[in-house]
C-alpha positions as CSV (number, residue, x, y, z in Angstrom):
1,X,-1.2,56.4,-22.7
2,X,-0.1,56.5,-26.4
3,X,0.7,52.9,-27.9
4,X,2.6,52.6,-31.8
5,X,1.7,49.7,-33.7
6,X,4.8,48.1,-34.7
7,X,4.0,47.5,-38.2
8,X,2.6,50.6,-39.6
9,X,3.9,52.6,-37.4
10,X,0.6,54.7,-36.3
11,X,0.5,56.1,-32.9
12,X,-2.7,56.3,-31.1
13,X,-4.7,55.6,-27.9
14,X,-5.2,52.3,-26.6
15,X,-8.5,51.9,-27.7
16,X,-8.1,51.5,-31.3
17,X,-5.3,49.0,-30.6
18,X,-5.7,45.5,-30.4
19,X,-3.8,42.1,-28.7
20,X,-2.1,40.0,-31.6
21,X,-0.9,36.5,-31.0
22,X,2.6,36.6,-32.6
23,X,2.1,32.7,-34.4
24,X,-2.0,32.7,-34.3
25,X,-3.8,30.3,-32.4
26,X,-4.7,28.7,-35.6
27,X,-1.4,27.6,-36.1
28,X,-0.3,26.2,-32.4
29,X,0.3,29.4,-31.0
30,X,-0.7,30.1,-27.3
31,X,-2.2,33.5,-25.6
32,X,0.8,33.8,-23.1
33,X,2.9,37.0,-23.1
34,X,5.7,36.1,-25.0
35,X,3.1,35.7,-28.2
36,X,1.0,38.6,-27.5
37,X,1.7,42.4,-28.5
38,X,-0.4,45.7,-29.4
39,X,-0.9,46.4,-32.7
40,X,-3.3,48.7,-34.2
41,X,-7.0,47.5,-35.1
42,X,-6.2,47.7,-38.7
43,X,-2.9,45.9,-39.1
44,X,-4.5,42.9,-36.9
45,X,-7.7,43.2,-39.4
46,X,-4.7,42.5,-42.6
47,X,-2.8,40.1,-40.5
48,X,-5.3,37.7,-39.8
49,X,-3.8,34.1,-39.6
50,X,-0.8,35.5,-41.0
51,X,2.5,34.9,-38.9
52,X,5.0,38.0,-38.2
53,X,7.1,37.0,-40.6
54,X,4.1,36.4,-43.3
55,X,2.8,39.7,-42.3
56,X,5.9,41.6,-43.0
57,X,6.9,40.1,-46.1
58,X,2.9,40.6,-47.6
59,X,3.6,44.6,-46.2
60,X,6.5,44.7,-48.4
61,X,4.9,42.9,-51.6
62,X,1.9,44.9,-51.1
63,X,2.9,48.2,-49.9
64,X,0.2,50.3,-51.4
65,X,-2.5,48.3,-50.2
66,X,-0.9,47.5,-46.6
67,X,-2.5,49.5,-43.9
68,X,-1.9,52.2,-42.2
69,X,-4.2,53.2,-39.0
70,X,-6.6,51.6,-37.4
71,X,-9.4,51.5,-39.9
72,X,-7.9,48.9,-42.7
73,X,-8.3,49.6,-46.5
């Protein structure tokens, strides 16, 4: 089964995808299935504590250094 991470867009097997907490748990969010969707290994490694909408606007600022894969830059 083929997943495609969401953020960069890579397509790939499930094994170098990864569960992301939508708001981390750092900041109050929970680990039920509303906050929790595949993205690839690499994106989650960039995302860290970031929250989706931190995420996407770092992506944009730093397109040349966001990631692309599962293996971050």
């Amino acid at each position: 089964m083929g997943l495609t991470c969401i953020y960069c867009g890579w397509y790939g097997t499930s094994q170098s995808f990864e569960v992301d907490h939508i708001v981390p748990l750092s900041r109050g969010g929970s680990s039920t299935i509303p906050n929790l969707r595949w993205i690839c290994s690499g994106c989650n490694r960039k995302k860290g504590k970031m929250s989706h909408e931190e995420y996407l606007a770092w992506r944009l600022i730093n397109f040349y250094t966001a990631n692309y894969g599962p293996k971050a830059r």
